[in-house]
SETIKOL-758924 format. One record per residue: residue in three letters; x, y, z of N, C-alpha, C in turn. Coordinates in pm, 1 decimal, always signed. Layout:
// residues N
<"ALA" <X Y Z> <X Y Z> <X Y Z>>
...
This chain:
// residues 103
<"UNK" <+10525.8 +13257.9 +13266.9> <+10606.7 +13358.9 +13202.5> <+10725.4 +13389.0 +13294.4>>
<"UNK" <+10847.6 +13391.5 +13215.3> <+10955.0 +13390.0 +13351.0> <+10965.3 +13564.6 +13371.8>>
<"UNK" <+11023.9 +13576.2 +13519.4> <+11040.9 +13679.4 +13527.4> <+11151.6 +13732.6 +13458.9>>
<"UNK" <+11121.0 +13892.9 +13433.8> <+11256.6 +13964.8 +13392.1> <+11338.6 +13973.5 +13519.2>>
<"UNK" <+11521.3 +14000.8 +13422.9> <+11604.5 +14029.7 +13530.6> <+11614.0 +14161.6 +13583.0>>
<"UNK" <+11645.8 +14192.2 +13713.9> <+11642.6 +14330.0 +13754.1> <+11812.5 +14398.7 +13683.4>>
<"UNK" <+11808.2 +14463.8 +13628.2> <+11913.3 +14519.7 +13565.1> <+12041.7 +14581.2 +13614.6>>
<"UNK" <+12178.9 +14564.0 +13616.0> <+12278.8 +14585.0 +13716.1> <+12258.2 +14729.9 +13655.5>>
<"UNK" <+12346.8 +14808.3 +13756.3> <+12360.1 +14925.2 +13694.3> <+12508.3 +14949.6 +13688.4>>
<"UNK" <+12551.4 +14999.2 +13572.1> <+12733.5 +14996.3 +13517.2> <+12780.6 +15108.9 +13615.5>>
<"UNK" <+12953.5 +15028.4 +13611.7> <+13018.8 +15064.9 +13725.3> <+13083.5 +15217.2 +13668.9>>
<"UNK" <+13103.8 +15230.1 +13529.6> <+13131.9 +15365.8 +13465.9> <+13052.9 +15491.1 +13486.8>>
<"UNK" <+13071.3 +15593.8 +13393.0> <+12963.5 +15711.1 +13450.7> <+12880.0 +15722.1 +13346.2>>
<"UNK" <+12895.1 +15615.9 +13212.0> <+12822.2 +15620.9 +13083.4> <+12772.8 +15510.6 +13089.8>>
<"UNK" <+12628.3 +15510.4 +13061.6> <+12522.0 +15419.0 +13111.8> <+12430.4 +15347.4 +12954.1>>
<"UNK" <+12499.1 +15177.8 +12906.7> <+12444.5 +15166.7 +12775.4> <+12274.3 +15182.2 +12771.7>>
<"UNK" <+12238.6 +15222.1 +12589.6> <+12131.1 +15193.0 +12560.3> <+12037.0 +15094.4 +12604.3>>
<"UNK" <+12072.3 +14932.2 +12627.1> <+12028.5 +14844.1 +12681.4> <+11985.5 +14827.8 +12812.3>>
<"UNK" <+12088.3 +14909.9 +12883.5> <+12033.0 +14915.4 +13041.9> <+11944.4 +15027.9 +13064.1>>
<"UNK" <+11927.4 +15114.8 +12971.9> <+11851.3 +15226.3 +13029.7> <+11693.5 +15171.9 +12962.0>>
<"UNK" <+11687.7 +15089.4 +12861.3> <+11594.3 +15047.3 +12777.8> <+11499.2 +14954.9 +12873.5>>
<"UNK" <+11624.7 +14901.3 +12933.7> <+11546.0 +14791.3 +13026.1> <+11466.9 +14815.3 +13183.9>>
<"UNK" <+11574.6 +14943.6 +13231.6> <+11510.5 +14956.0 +13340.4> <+11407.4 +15096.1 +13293.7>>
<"UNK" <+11383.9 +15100.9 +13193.3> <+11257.6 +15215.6 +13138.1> <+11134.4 +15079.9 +13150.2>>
<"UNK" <+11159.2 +14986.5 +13076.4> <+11086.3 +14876.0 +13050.6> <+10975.2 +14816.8 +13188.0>>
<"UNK" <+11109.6 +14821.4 +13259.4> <+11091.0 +14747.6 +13429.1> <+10975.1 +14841.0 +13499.2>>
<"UNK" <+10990.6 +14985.7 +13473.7> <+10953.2 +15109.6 +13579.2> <+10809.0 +15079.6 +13509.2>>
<"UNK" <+10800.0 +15098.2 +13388.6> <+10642.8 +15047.3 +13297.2> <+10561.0 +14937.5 +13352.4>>
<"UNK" <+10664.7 +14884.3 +13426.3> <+10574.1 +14721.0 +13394.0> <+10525.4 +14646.8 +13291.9>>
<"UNK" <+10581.7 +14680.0 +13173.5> <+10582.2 +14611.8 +13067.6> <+10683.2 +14537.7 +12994.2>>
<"UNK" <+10659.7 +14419.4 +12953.8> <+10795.4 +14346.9 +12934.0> <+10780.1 +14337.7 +12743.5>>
<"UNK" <+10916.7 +14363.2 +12700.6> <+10918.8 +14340.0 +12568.5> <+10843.1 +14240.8 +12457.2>>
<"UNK" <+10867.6 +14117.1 +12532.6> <+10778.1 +14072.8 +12482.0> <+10605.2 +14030.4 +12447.6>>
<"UNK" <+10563.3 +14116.4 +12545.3> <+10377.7 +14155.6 +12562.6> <+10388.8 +14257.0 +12467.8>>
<"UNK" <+10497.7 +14356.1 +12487.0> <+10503.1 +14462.6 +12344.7> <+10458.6 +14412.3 +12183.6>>
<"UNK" <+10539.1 +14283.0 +12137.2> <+10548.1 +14244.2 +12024.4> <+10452.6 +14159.9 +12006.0>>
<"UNK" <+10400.4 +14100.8 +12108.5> <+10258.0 +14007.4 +12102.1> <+10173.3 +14126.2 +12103.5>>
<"UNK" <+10120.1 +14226.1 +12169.8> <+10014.2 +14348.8 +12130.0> <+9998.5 +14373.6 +11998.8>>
<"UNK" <+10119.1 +14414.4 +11952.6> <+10146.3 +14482.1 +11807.8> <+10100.1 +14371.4 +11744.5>>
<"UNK" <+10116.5 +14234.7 +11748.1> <+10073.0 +14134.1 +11634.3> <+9934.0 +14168.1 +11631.4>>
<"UNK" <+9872.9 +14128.3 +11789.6> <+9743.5 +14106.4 +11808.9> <+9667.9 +14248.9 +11804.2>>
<"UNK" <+9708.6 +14348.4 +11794.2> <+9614.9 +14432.6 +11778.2> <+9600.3 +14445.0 +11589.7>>
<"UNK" <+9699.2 +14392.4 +11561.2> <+9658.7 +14426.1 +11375.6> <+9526.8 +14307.1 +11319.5>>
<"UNK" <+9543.5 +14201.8 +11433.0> <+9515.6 +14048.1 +11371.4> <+9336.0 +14148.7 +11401.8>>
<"UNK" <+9326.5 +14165.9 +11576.7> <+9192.5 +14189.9 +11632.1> <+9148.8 +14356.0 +11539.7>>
<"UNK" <+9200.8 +14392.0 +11501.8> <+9123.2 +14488.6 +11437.2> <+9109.6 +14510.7 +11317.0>>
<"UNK" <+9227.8 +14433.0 +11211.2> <+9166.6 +14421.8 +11099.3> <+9177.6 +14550.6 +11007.4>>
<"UNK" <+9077.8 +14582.4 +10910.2> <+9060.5 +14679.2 +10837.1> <+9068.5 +14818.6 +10865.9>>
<"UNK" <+9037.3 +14807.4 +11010.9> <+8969.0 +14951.0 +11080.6> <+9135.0 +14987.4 +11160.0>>
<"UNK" <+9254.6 +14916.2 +11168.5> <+9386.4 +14948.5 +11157.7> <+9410.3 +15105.7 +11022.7>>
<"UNK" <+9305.3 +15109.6 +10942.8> <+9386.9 +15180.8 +10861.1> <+9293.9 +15387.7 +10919.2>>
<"UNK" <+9203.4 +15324.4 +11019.6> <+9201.9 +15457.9 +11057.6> <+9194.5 +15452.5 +11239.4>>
<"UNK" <+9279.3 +15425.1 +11252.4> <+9343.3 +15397.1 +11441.4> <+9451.8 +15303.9 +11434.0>>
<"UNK" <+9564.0 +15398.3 +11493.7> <+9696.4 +15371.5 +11502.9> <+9730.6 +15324.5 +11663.3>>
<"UNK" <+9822.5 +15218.0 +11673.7> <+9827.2 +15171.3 +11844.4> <+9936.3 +15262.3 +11821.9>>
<"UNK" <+9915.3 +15361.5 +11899.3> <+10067.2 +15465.9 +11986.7> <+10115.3 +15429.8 +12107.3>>
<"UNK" <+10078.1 +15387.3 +12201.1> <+10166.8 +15286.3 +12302.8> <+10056.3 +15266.6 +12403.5>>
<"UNK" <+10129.6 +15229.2 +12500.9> <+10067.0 +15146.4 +12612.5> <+10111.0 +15238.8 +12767.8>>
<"UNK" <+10003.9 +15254.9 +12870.1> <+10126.6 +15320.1 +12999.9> <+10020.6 +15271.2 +13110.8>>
<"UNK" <+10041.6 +15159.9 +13205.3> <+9963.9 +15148.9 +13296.9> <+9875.7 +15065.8 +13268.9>>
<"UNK" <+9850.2 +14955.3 +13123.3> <+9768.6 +14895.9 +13079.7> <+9611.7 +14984.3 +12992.5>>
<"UNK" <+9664.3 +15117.6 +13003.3> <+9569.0 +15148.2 +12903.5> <+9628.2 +15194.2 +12711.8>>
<"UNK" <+9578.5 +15131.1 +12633.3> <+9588.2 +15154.4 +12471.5> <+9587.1 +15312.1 +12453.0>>
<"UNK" <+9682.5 +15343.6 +12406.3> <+9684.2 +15447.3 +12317.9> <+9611.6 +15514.1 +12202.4>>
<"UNK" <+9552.9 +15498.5 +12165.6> <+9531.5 +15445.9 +11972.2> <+9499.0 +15624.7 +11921.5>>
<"UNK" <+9566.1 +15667.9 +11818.5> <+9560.9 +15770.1 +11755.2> <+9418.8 +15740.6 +11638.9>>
<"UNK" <+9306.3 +15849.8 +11624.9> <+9197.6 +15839.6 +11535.6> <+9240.3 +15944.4 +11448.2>>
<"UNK" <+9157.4 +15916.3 +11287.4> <+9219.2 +15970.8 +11165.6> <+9094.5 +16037.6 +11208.9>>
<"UNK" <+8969.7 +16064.6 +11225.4> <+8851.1 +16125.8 +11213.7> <+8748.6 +16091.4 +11334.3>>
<"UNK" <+8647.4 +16174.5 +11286.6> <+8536.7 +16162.4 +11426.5> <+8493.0 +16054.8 +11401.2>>
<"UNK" <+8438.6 +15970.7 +11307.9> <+8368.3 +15884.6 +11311.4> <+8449.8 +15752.0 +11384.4>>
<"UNK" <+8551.7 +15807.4 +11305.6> <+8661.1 +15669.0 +11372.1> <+8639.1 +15649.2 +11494.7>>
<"UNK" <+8656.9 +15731.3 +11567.5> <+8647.5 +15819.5 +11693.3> <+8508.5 +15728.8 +11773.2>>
<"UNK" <+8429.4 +15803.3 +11746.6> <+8349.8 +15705.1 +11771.9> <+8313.4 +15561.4 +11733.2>>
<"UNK" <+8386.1 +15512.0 +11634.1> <+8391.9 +15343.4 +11614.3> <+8461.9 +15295.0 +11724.3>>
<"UNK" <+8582.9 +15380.1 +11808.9> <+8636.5 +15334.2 +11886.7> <+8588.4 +15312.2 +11990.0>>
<"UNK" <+8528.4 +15410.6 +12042.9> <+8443.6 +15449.0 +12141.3> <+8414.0 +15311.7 +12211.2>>
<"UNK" <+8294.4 +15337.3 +12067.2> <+8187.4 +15200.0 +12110.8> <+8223.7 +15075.4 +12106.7>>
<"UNK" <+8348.9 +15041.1 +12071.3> <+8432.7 +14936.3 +12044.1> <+8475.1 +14892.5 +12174.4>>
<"UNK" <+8548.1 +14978.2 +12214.4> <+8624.5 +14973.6 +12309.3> <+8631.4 +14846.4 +12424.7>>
<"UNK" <+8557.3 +14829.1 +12509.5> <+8523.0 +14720.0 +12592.4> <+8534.5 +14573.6 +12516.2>>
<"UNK" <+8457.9 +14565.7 +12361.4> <+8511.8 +14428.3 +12313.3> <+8672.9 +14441.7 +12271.7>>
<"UNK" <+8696.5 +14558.3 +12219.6> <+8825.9 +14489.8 +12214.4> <+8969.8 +14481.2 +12319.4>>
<"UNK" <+8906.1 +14544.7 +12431.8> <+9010.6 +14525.6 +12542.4> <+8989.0 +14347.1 +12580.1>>
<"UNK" <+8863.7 +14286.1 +12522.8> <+8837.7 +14169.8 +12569.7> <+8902.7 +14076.4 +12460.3>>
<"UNK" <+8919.3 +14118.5 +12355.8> <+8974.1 +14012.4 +12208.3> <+9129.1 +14052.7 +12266.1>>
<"UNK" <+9195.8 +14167.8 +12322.7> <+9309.4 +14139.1 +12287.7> <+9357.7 +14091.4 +12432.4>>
<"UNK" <+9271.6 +14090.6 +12497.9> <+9378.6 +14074.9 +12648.3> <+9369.9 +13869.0 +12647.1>>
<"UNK" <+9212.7 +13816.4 +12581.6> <+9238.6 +13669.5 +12551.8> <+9379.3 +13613.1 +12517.7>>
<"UNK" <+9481.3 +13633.6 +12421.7> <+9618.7 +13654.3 +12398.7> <+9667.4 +13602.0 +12471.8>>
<"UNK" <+9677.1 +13674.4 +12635.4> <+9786.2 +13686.6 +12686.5> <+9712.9 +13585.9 +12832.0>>
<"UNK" <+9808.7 +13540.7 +12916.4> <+9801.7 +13462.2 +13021.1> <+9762.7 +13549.2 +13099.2>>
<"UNK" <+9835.2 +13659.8 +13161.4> <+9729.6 +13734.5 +13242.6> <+9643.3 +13842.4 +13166.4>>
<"UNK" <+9528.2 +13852.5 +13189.9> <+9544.7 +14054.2 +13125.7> <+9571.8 +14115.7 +13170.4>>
<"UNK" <+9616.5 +14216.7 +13069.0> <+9675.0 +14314.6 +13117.1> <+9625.7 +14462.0 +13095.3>>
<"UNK" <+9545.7 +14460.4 +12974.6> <+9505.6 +14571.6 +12902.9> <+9339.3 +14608.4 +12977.1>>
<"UNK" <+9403.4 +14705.3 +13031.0> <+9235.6 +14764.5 +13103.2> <+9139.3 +14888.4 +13038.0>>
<"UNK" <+9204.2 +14946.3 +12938.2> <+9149.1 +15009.3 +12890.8> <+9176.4 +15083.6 +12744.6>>
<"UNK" <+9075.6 +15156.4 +12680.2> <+9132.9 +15242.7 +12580.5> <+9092.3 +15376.2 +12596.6>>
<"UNK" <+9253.2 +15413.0 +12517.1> <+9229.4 +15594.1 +12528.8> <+9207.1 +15688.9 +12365.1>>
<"UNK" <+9216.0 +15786.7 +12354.5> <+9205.6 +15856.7 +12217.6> <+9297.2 +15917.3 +12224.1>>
<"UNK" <+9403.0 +15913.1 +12148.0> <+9514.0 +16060.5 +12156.5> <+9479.3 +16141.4 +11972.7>>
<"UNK" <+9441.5 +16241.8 +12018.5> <+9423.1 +16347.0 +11879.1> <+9558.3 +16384.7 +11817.8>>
């Protein structure tokens, strides 16, 4: 995977969308494109149960995922460990260490 570029910073005092996008990106440690491979692979690895747990983002390699209800809640729960293992297969390194619940 090639590395990203480290981002110049503009010689003006107004700083574009793109550079601030990127060095937000950089400080994450997450690169755009693991973004758009997640999002595929988390709809592919979860399937049906997408329609009650939402991926809300990523910070540090742990999942976000918003639950519609308790039960969900606990589907996740107990889920959890296989599917940090279905989705991190994907990717060349893993990256994804964990999942969280945001209410």
């Amino acid at each position: 995977m090639p590395r990203a570029r480290k981002p110049r910073r503009p010689v003006s005092g107004l700083m574009p969308s793109g550079w601030i996008a990127t060095k937000w990106m950089s400080r994450q440690r997450v690169m755009p494109d693991r973004m758009a491979v997640l999002d595929s692979v988390w709809e592919k690895e979860i399937g049906f149960l997408s329609r009650h747990w939402k991926l809300e983002g990523v910070q540090r390699g742990i999942l976000f995922v918003k639950v519609r209800s308790g039960p969900a809640a606990q589907e996740l729960k107990l889920r959890s460990a296989e599917i940090v293992k279905q989705i991190n297969k994907h990717f060349s390194n893993p990256w994804i260490t964990g999942i969280r619940q945001v209410v």
